[in-house]
N, C-alpha and C positions, 0 to 999 in steps of 0.2 A: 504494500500500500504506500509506505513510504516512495520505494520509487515510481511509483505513476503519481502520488501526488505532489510530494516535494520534488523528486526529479527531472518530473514535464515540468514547469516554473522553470526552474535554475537552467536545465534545456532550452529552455523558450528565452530567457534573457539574455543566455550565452549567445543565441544564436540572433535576436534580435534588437539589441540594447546597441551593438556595433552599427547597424546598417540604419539604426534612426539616427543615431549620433553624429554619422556621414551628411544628414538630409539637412536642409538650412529651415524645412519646414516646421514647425510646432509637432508635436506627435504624445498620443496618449496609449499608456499600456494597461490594459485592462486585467486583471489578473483574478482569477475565480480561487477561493477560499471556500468558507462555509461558515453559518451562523455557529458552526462545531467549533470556528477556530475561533471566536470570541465568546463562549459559555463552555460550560459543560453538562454533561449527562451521564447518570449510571449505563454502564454498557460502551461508552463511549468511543474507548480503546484506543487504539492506534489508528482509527479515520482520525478520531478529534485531536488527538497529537500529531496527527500530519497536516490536519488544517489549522493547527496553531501554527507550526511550522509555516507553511504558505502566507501566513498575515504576518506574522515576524519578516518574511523575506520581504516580502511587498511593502512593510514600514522599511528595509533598511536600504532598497531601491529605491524610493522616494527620498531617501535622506542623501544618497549619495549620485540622484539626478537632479538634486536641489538647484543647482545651478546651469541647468542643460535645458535645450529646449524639448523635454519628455519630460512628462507627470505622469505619475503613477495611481491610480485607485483599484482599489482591491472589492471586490463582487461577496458579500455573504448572504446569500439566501438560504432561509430554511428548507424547506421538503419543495421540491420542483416535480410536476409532474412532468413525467417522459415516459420514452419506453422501457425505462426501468423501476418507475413505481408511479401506479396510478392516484396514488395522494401528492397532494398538495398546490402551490402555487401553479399556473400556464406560465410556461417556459416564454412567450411572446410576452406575457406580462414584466418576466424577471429583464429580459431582454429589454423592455423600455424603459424600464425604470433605470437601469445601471447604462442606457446611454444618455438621457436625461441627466445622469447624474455627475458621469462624463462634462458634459455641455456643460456644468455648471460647478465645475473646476473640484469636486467632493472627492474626497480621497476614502473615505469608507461607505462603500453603501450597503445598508442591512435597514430592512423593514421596521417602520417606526414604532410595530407592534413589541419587538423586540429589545427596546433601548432600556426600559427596565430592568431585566433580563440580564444583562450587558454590564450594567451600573452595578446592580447586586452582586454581581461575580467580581469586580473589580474593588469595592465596596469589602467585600469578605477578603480578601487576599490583602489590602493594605491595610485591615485593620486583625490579623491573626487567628480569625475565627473560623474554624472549620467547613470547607464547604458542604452547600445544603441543593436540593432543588431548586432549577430554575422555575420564578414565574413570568407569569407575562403581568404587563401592564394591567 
């Protein structure tokens, strides 16, 4: 799991962080994560630790394109429907949102249903307290 999820990323940057950096154009890198890699869950395992991983790399390639003309934002959506599970968000929905969000210079995009969520988990960890279930807002 790690390497298809962390490895496509660092793959993908290796291979295309060079040939934007060549271009005089502006250029945006879109990088899919997961609501996994900004909460957690019982069962979690090694998805949710390789999409923590993906949001770490995605923070430390914006920080070290700070000064280039490429920004970075990083995609966390919860459950997408595909052909791999028929719950959740339409894939064309996740799709306008995270270019929308693009357009609007946003470096993390995840569903505002989820920012409590988010808070809570971060919330627990800088104050020593064991973590608990996520809720939603």
């Amino acid at each position: 799991m790690f390497d298809v999820n962390v490895g496509g990323v660092l793959n993908g940057l290796g291979s295309f962080v060079p040939l934007l950096l060549d271009r005089p154009a502006p250029s945006t890198l879109l990088i899919t994560a997961s609501l996994a890699g900004l909460t957690t869950w019982p069962m979690g395992g090694v998805y949710g630790a390789s999409k923590h991983a993906v949001v770490a790399i995605a923070e430390q390639a914006a920080l070290e394109l700070d000064d280039s003309q490429i920004t970075v934002s990083v995609l966390c959506p919860a459950l997408v429907r595909t052909g791999m599970s028929p719950e959740g968000e339409d894939s064309l929905v996740v799709v306008e949102t995270a270019l929308d969000a693009v357009d609007a210079g946003q470096f993390t995009i995840v569903s505002d249903e989820w920012h409590a969520a988010i808070r809570e988990r971060f919330e627990t960890l800088i104050s020593g307290r064991r973590p608990r279930l996520p809720r939603m807002s």
